[in-house]
PDB file of N, CA, C and O in Angstrom:
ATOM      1  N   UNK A   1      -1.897   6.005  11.161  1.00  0.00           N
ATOM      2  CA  UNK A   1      -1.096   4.803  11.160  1.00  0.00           C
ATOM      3  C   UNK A   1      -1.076   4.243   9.739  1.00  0.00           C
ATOM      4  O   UNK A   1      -2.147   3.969   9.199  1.00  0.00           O
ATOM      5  N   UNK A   2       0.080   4.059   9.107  1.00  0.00           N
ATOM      6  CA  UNK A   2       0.117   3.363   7.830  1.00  0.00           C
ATOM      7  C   UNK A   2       0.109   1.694   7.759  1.00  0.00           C
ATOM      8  O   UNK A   2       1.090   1.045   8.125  1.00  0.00           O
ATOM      9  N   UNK A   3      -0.707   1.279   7.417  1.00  0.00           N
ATOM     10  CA  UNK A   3      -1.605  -0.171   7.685  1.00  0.00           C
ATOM     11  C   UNK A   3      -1.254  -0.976   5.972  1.00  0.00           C
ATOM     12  O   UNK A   3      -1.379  -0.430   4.876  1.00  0.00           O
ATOM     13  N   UNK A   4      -0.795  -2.414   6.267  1.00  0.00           N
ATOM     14  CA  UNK A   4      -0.708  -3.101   5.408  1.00  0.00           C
ATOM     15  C   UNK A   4      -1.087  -4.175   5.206  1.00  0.00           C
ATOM     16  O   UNK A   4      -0.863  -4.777   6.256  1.00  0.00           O
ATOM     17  N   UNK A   5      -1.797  -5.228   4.109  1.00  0.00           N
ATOM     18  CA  UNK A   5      -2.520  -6.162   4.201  1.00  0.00           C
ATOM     19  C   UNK A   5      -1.969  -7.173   3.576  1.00  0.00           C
ATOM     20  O   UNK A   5      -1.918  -7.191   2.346  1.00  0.00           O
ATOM     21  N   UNK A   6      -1.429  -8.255   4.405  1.00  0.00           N
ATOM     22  CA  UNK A   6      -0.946  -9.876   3.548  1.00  0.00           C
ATOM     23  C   UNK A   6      -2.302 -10.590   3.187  1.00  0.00           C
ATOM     24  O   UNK A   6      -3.055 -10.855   4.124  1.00  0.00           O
ATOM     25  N   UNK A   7      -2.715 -10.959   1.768  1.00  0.00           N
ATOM     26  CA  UNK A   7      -3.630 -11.783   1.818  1.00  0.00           C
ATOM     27  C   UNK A   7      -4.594 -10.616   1.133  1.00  0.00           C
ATOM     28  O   UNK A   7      -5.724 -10.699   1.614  1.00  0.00           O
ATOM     29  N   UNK A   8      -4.488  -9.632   0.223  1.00  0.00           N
ATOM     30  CA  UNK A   8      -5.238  -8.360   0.364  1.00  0.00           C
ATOM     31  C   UNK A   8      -5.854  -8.959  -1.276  1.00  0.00           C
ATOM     32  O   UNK A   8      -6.219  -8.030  -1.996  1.00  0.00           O
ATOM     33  N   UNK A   9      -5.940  -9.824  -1.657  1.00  0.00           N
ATOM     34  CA  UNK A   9      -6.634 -10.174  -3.424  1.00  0.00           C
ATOM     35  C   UNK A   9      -7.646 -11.126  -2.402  1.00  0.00           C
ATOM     36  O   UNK A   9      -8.807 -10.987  -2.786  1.00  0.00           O
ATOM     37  N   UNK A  10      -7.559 -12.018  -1.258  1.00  0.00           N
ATOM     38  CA  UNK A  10      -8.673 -12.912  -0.980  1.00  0.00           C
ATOM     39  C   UNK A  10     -10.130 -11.949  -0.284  1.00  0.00           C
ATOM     40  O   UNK A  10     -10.165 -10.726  -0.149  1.00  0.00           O
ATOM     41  N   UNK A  11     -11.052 -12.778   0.013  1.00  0.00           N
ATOM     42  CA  UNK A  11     -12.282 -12.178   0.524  1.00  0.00           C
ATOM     43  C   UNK A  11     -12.060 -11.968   1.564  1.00  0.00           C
ATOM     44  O   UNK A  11     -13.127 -11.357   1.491  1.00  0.00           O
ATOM     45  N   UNK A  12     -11.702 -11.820   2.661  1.00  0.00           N
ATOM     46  CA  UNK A  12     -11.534 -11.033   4.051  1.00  0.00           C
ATOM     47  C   UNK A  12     -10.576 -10.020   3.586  1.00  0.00           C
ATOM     48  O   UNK A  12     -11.045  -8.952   3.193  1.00  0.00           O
ATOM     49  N   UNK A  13      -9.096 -10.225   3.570  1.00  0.00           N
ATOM     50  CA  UNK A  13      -8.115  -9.521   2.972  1.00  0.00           C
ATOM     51  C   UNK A  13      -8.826  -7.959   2.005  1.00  0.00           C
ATOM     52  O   UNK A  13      -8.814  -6.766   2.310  1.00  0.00           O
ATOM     53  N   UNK A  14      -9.262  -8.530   1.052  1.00  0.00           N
ATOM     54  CA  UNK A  14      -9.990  -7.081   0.669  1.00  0.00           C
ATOM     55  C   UNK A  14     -10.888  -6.429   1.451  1.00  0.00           C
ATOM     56  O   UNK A  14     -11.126  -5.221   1.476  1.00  0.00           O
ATOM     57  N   UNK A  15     -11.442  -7.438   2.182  1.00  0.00           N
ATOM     58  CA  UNK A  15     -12.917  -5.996   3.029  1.00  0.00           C
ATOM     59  C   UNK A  15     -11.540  -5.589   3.936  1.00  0.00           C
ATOM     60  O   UNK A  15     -11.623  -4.363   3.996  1.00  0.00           O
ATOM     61  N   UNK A  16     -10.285  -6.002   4.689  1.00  0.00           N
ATOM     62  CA  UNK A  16      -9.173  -5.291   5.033  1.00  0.00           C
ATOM     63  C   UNK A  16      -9.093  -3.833   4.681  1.00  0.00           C
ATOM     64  O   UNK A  16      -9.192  -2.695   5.138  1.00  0.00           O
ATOM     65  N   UNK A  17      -8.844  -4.569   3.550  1.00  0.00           N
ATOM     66  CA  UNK A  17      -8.092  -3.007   2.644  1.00  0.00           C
ATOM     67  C   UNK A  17      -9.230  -2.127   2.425  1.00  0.00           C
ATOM     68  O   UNK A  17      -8.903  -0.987   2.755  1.00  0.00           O
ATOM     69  N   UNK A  18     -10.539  -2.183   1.970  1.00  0.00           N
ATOM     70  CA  UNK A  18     -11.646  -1.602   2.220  1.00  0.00           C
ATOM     71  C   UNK A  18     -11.985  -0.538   3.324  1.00  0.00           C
ATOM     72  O   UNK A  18     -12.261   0.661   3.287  1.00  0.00           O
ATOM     73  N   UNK A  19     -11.832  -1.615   4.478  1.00  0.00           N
ATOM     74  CA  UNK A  19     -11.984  -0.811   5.993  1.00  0.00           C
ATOM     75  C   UNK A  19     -10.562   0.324   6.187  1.00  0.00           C
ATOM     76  O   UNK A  19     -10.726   1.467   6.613  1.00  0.00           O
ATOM     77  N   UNK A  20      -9.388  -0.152   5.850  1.00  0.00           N
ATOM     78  CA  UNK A  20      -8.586   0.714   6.184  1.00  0.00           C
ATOM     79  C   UNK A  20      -8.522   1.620   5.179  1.00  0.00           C
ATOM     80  O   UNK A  20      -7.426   2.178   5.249  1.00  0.00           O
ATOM     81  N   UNK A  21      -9.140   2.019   4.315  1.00  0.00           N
ATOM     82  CA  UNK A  21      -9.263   3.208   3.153  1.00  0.00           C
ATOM     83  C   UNK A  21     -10.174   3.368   3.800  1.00  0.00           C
ATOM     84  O   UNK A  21      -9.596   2.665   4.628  1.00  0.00           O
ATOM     85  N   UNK A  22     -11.198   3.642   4.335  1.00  0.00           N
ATOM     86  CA  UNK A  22     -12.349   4.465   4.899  1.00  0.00           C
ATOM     87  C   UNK A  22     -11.880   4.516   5.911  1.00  0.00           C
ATOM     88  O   UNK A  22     -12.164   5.702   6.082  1.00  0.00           O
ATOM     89  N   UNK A  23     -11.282   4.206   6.963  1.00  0.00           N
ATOM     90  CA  UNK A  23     -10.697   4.708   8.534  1.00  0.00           C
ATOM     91  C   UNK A  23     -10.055   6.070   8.329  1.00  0.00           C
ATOM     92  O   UNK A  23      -9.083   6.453   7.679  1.00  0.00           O
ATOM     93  N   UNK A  24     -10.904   6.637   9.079  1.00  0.00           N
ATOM     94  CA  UNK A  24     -10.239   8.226   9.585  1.00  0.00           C
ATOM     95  C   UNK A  24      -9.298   7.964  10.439  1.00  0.00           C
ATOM     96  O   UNK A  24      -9.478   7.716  11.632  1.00  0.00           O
ATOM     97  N   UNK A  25      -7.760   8.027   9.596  1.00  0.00           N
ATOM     98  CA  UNK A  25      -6.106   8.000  11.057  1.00  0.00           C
ATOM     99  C   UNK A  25      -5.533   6.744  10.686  1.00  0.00           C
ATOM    100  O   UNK A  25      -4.480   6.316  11.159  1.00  0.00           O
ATOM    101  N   UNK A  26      -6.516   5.924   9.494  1.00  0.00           N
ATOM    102  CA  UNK A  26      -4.843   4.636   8.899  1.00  0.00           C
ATOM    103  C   UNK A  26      -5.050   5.598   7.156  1.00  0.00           C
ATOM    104  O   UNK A  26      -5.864   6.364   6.640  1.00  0.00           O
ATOM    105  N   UNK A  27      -3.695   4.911   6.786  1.00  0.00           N
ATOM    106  CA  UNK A  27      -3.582   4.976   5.292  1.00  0.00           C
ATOM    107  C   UNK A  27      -3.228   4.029   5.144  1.00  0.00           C
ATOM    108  O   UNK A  27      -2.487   3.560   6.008  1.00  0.00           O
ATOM    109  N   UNK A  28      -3.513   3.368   4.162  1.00  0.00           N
ATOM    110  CA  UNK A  28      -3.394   1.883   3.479  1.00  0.00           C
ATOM    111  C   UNK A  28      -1.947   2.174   2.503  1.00  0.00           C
ATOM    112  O   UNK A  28      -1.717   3.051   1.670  1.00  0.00           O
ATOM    113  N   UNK A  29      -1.069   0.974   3.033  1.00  0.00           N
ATOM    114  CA  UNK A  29       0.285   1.187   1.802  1.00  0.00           C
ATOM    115  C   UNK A  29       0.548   0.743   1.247  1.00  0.00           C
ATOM    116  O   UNK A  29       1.242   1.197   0.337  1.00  0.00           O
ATOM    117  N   UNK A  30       0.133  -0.789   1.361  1.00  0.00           N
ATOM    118  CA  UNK A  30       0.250  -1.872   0.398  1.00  0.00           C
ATOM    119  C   UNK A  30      -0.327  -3.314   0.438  1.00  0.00           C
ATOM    120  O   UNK A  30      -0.057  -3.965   1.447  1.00  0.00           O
ATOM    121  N   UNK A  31      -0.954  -3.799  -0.357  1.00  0.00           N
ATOM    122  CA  UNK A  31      -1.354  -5.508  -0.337  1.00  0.00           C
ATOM    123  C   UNK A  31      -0.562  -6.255  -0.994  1.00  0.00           C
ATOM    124  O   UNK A  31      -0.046  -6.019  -2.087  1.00  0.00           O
ATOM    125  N   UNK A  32      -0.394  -7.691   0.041  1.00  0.00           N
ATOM    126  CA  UNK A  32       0.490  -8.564  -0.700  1.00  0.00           C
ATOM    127  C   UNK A  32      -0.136  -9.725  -0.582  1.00  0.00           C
ATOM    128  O   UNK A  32      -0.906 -10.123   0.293  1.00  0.00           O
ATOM    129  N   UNK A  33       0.402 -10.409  -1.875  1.00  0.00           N
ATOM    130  CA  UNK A  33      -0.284 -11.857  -1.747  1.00  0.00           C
ATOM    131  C   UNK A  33       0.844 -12.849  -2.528  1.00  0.00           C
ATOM    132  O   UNK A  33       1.858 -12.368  -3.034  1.00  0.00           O
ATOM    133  N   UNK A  34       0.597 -14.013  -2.554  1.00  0.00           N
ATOM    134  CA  UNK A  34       1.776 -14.795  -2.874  1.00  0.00           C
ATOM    135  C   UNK A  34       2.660 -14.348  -3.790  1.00  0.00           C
ATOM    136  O   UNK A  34       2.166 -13.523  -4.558  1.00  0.00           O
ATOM    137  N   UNK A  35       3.387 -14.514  -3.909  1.00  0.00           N
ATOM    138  CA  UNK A  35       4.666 -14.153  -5.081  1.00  0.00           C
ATOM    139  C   UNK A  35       4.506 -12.923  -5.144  1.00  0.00           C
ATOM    140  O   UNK A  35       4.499 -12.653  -6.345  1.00  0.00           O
ATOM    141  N   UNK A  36       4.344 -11.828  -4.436  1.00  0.00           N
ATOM    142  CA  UNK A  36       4.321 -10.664  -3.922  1.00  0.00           C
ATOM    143  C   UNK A  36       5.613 -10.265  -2.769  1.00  0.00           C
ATOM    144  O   UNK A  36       5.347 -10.440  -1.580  1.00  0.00           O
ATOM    145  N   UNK A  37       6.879  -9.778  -3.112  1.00  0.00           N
ATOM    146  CA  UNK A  37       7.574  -9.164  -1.632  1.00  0.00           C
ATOM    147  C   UNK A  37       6.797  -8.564  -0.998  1.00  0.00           C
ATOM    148  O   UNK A  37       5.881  -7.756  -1.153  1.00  0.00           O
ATOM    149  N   UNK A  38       7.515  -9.304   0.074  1.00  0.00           N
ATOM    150  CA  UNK A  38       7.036  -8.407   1.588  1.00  0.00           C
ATOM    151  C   UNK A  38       7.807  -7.292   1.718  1.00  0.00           C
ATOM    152  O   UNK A  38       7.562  -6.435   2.567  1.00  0.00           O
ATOM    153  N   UNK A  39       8.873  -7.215   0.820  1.00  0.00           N
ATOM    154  CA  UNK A  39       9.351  -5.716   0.940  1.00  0.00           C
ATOM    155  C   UNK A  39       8.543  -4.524   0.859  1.00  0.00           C
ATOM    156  O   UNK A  39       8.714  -3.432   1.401  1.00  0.00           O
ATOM    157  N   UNK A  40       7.464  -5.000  -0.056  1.00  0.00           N
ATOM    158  CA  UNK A  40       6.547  -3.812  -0.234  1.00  0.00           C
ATOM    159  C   UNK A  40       5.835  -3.326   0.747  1.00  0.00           C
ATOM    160  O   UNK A  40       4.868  -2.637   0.422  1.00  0.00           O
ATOM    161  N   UNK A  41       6.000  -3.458   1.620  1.00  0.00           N
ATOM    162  CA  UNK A  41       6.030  -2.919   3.186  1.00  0.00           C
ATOM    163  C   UNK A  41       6.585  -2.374   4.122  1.00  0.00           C
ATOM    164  O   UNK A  41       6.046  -1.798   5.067  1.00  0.00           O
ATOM    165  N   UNK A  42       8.372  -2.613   3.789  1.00  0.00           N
ATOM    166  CA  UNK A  42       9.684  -1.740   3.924  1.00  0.00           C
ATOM    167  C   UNK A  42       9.454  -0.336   2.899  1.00  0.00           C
ATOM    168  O   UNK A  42       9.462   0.836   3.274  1.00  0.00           O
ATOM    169  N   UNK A  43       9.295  -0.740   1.803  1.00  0.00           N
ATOM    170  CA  UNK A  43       9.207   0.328   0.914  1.00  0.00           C
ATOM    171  C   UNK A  43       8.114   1.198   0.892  1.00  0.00           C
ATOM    172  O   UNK A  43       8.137   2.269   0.284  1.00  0.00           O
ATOM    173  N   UNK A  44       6.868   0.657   1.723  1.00  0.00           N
ATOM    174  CA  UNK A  44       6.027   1.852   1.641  1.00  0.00           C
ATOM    175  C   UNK A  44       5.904   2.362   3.452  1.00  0.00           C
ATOM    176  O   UNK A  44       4.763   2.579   3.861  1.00  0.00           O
ATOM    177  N   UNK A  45       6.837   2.493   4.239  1.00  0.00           N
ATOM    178  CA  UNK A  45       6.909   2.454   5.307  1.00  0.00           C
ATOM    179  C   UNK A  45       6.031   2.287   6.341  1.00  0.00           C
ATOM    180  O   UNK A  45       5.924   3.264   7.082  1.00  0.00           O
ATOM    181  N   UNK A  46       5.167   1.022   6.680  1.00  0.00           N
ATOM    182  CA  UNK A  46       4.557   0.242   6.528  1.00  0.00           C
ATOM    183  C   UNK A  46       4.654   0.397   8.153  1.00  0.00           C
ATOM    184  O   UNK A  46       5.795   0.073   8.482  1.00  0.00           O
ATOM    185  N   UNK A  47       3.692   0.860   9.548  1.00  0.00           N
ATOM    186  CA  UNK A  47       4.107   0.462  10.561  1.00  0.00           C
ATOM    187  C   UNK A  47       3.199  -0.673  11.076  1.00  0.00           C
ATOM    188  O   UNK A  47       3.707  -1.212  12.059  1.00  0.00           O
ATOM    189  N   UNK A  48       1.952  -1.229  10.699  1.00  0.00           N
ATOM    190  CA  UNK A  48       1.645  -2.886  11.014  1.00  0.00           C
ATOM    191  C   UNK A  48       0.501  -3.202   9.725  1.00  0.00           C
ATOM    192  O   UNK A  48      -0.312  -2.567   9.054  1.00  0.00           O
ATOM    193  N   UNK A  49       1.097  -4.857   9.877  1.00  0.00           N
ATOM    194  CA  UNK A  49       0.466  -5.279   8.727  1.00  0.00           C
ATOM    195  C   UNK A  49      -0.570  -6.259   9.270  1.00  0.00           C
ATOM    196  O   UNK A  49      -0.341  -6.843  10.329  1.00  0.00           O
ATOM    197  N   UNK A  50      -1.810  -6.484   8.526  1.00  0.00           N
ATOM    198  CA  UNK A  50      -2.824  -7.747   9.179  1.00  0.00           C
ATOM    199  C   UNK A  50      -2.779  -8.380   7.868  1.00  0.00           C
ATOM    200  O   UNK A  50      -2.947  -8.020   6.702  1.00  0.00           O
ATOM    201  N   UNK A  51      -2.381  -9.866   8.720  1.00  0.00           N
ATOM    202  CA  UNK A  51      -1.854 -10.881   7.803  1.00  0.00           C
ATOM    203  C   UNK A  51      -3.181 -12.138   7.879  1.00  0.00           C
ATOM    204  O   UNK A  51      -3.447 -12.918   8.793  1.00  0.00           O
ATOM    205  N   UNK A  52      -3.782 -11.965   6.652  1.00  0.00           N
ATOM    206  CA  UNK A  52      -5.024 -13.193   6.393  1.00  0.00           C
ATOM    207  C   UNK A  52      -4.399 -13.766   5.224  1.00  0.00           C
ATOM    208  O   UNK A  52      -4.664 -13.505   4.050  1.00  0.00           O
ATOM    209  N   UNK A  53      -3.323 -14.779   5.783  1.00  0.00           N
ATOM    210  CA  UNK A  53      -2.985 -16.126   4.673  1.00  0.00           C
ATOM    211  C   UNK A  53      -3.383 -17.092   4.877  1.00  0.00           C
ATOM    212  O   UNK A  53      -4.599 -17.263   4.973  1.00  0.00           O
ATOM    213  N   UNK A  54      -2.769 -17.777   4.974  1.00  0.00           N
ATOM    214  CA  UNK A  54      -2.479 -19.360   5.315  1.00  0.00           C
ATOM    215  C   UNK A  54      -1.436 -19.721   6.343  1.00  0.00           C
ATOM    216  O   UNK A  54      -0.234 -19.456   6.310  1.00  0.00           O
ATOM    217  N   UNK A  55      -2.194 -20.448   7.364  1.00  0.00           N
ATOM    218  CA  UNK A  55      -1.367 -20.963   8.329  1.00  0.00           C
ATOM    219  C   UNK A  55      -0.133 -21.745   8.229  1.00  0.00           C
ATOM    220  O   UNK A  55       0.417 -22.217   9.224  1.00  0.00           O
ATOM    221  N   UNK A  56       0.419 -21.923   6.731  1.00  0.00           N
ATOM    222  CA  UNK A  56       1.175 -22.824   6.222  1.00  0.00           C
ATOM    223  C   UNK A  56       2.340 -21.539   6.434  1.00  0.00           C
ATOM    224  O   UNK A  56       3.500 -21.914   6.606  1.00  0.00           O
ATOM    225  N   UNK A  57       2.086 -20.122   6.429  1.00  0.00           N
ATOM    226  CA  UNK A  57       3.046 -19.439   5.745  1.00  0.00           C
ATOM    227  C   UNK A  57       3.066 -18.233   6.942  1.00  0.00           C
ATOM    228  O   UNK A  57       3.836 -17.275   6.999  1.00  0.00           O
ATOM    229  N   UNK A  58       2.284 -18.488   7.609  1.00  0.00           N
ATOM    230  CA  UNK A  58       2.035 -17.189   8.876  1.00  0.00           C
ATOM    231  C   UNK A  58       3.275 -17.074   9.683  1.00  0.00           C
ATOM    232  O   UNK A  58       3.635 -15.958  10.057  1.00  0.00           O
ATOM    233  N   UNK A  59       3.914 -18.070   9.963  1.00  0.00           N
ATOM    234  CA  UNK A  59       5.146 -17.542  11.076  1.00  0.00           C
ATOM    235  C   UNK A  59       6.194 -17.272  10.024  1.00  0.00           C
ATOM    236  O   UNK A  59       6.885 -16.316  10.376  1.00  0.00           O
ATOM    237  N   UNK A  60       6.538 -17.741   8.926  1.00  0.00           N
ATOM    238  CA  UNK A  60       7.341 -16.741   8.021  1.00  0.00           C
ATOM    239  C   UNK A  60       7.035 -15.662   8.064  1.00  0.00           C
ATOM    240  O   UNK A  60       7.869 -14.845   8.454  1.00  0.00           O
ATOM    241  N   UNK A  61       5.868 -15.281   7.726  1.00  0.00           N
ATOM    242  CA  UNK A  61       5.428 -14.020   7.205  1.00  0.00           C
ATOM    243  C   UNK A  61       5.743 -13.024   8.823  1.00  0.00           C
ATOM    244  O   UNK A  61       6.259 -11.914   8.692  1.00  0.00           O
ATOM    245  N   UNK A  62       5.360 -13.576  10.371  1.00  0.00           N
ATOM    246  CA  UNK A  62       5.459 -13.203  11.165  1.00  0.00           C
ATOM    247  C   UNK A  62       7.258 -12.982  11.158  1.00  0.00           C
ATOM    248  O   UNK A  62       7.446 -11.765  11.186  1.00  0.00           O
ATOM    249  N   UNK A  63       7.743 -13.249  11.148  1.00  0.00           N
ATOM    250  CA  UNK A  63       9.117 -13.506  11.332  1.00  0.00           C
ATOM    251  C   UNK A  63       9.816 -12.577  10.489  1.00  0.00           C
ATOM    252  O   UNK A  63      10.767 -11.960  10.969  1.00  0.00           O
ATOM    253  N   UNK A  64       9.454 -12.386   9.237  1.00  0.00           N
ATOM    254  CA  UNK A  64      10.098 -11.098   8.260  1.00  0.00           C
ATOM    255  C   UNK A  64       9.434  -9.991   8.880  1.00  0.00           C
ATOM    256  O   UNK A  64      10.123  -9.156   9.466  1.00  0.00           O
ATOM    257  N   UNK A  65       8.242  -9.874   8.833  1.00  0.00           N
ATOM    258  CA  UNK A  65       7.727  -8.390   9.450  1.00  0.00           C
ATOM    259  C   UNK A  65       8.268  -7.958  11.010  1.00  0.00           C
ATOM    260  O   UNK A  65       8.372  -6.786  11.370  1.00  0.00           O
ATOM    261  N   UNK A  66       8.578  -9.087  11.828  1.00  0.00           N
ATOM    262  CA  UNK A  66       9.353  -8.223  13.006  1.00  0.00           C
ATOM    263  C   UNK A  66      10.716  -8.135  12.903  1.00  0.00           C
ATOM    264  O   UNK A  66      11.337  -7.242  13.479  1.00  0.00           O
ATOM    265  N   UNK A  67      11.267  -9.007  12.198  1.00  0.00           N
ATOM    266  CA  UNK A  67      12.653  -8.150  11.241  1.00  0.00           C
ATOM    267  C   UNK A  67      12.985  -7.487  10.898  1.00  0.00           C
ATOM    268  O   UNK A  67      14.206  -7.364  10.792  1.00  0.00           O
ATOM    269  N   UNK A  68      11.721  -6.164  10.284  1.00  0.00           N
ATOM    270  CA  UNK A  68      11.877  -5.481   9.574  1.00  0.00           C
ATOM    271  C   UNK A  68      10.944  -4.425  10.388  1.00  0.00           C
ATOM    272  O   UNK A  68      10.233  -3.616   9.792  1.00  0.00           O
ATOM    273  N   UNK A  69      11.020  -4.515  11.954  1.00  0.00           N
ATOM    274  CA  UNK A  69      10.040  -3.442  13.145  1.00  0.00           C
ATOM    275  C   UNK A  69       8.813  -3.591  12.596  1.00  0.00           C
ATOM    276  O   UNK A  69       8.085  -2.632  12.849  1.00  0.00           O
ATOM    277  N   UNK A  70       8.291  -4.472  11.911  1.00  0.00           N
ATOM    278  CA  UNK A  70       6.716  -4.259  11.482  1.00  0.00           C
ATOM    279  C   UNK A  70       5.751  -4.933  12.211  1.00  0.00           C
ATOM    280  O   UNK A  70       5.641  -6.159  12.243  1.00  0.00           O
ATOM    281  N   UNK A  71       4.817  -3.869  12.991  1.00  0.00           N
ATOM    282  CA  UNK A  71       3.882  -4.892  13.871  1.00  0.00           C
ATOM    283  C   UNK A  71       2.917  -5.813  13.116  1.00  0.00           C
ATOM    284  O   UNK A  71       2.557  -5.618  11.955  1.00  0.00           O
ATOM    285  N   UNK A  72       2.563  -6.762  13.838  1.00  0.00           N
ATOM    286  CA  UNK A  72       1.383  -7.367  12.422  1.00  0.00           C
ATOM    287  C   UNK A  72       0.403  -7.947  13.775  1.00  0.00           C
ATOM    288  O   UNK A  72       0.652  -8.053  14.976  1.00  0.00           O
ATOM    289  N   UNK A  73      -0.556  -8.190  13.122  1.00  0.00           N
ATOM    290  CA  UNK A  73      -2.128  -8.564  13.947  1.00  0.00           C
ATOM    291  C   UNK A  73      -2.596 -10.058  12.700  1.00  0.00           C
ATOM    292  O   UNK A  73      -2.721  -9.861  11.491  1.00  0.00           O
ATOM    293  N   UNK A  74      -2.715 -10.934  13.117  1.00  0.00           N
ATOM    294  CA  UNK A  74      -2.254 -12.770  12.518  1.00  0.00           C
ATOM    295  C   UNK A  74      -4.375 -12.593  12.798  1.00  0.00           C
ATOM    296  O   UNK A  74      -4.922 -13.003  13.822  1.00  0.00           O
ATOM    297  N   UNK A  75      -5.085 -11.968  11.715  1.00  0.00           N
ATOM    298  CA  UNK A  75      -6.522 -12.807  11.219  1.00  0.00           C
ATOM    299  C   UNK A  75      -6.597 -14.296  10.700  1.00  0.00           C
ATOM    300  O   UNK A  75      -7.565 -15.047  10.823  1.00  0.00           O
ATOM    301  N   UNK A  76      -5.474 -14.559  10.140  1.00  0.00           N
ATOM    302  CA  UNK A  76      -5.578 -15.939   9.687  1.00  0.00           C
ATOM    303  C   UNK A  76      -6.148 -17.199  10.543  1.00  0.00           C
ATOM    304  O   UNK A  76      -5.788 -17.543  11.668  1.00  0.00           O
ATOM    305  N   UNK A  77      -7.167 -17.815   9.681  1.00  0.00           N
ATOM    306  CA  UNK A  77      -8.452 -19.086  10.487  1.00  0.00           C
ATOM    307  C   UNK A  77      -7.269 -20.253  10.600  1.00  0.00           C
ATOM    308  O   UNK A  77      -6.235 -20.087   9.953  1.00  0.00           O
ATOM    309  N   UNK A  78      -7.426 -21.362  11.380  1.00  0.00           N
ATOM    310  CA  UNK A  78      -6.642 -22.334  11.660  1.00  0.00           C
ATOM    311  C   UNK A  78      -5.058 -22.068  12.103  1.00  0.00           C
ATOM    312  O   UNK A  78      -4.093 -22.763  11.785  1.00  0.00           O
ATOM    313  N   UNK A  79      -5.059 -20.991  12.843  1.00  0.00           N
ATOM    314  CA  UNK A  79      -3.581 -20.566  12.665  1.00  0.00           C
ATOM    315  C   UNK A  79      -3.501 -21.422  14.687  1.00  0.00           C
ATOM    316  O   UNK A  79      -2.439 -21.441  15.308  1.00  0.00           O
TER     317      UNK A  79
END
């Protein structure tokens, strides 16, 4: 499964990207973080992303990724 991380420069977000580079059966395709496209998830054909932002920005972020068929799994605290 090709696995993508919103939020992938903060401290959860990286042990993310961490865990999914050592998982035997994901490949990691891309981290994004603010002023970062989310295209880069279209472009690296991206089939779900785990999104640890900010609750300020989570149903955007939810809302482009199923726009664009991308499943996502919402870690974000206070959401």
């Amino acid at each position: 499964m090709r696995v993508g991380v919103l939020g992938a420069k903060g401290k959860v977000g990286a042990t993310m990207v961490q865990a999914v580079e050592a998982a035997e059966g994901l490949t990691f395709t891309a981290g994004v973080d603010a002023g970062d496209p989310l295209s880069l998830f279209t472009d690296s054909q991206t089939e779900v992303v785990i999104d640890f932002t900010h609750p300020d920005v989570v149903m955007d972020n939810l809302k482009s990724l199923i726009d664009s068929g991308i499943h996502a799994v919402v870690g974000t605290t206070g959401f």
